[in-house]
C-alpha angles and dihedrals in degrees: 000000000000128000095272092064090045093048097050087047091051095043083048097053087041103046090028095234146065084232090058096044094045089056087048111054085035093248140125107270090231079057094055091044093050083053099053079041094058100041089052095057088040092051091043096231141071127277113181133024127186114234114173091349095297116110103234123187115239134234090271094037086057092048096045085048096064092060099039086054091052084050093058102029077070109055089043076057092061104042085054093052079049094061102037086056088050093055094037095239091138095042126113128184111211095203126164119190141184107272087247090076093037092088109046121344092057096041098055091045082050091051097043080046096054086039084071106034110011084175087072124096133213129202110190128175120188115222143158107274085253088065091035086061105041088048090058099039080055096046105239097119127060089209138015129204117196150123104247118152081192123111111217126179095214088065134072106205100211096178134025116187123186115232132170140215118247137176120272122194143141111295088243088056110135083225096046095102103047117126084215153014127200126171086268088062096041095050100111100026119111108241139206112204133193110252126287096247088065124103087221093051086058092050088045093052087040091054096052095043094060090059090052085238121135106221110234091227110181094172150013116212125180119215108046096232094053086054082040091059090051094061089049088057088053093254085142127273129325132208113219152150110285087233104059079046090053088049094046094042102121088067102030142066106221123203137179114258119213137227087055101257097196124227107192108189107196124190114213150177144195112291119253089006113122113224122243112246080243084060090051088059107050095047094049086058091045086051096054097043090049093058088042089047084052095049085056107050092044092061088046089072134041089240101203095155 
């Protein structure tokens, strides 16, 4: 007994004739009866008889053929779980990122990624860079997205892109076309400041002090596109990350800070922990629209730092 005999018996019960069968599984019709031929010696019963010219199973070849078709019903099962891997219908990617992509930068990668498997699925979370990293380290996320100076040995970091800090402030803003701020500008300006945990906060209080100057901070926001909004109310001027100002561009005035405050956004995985072609994917699409998003926001603003 091998699987082309099993195959021409199953076609036969199924189309109700050696013809049939013999069409459908593209063979000559004497082939397909040599095979039935041959299961059924090798079987030891019959497996066909012809009543009124028509080739009818019999009570044990019905029997036998349930269990043939769930034989095969599982392997077509698997060729279609097969196919549906390979096209990544069945996929999901489980992400998290810092708020500043979650409103443009990640929504157009998701929707590049969907334009060429729509079948796919995407879980993000948005949290601060300090959960993006803890989830990752702990394996419960395929991709991170976040800003972290620290070298840890339970994370793989796959992409490092280099950002920096700019002015934000309301369009009627006397500073607003300045090609330039530095602390000395900035010496009387009520400020709104990303919060003190941050690593750009640091760089920010670092940057004032080695001008001797005390920054006039009226407020600390977290994330950058809440202190961002506040700038755009006229609550005074913002620092933040030249991607949250390019996404908020329509109600803000954004200009260079100097000195540079970086911004490094790293994309990162589980150590040791291979990505899903479905990951691959989808961080092939964040890295280009980062670079894109970055493009953008560089021609947004007369960067004469």
């Amino acid at each position: 007994m091998n699987q082309r005999q099993l195959l021409a018996f199953r076609a036969t019960v199924v189309l109700g004739s050696i013809t049939a069968a013999a069409k459908e599984l593209n063979v000559s019709q004497p082939a397909v009866s040599r095979l039935v031929s041959d299961l059924e010696s090798s079987l030891g019963f019959r497996l066909f008889v012809r009543q009124t010219g028509r080739l009818v199973p019999t009570p044990e070849a019905l029997e036998f053929f349930r269990e043939v078709d769930m034989m095969f019903y599982g392997i077509d099962r698997l060729k279609q779980v097969g196919e549906e891997i390979r096209t990544l219908s069945r996929a999901t990617v489980r992400f998290a990122t810092l708020p500043m992509l979650s409103f443009e930068v990640i929504p157009l990668a998701v929707n590049r990624f969907r334009q060429r498997f729509p079948q796919a699925r995407v879980r993000q979370d948005v949290f601060s860079s300090a959960r993006v990293v803890e989830l990752v380290a702990s394996r419960q996320l395929d991709l991170g997205v976040a800003q972290t100076q620290t070298r840890r040995e339970d994370i793989e970091v796959l992409i490092s892109h280099h950002a920096r800090c700019v002015c934000v402030m309301g369009p009627g803003h006397p500073l607003a076309n300045a090609s330039r701020l530095t602390p000395v500008e900035l010496r009387d300006e009520p400020l709104i400041v990303l919060a003190r945990h941050t690593v750009s906060a640091s760089y920010i209080t670092n940057a004032f002090a080695d001008h001797g100057i005390q920054p006039r901070i009226v407020a600390e926001s977290q994330p950058s596109f809440a202190a961002a909004s506040m700038a755009a109310k006229g609550c005074g001027i913002a620092i933040v990350d030249e991607l949250t100002a390019l996404a908020m561009s329509d109600k803000v005035a954004m200009v260079p800070f100097a000195p540079e405050i970086p911004f490094e956004i790293q994309v990162m995985k589980p150590k040791d922990m291979p990505l899903s072609r479905a990951s691959e994917v989808l961080l092939f699409e964040i890295e280009a629209e980062i670079g894109r998003s970055f493009q953008r926001a560089r021609h947004a603003y007369k960067d004469s730092v």
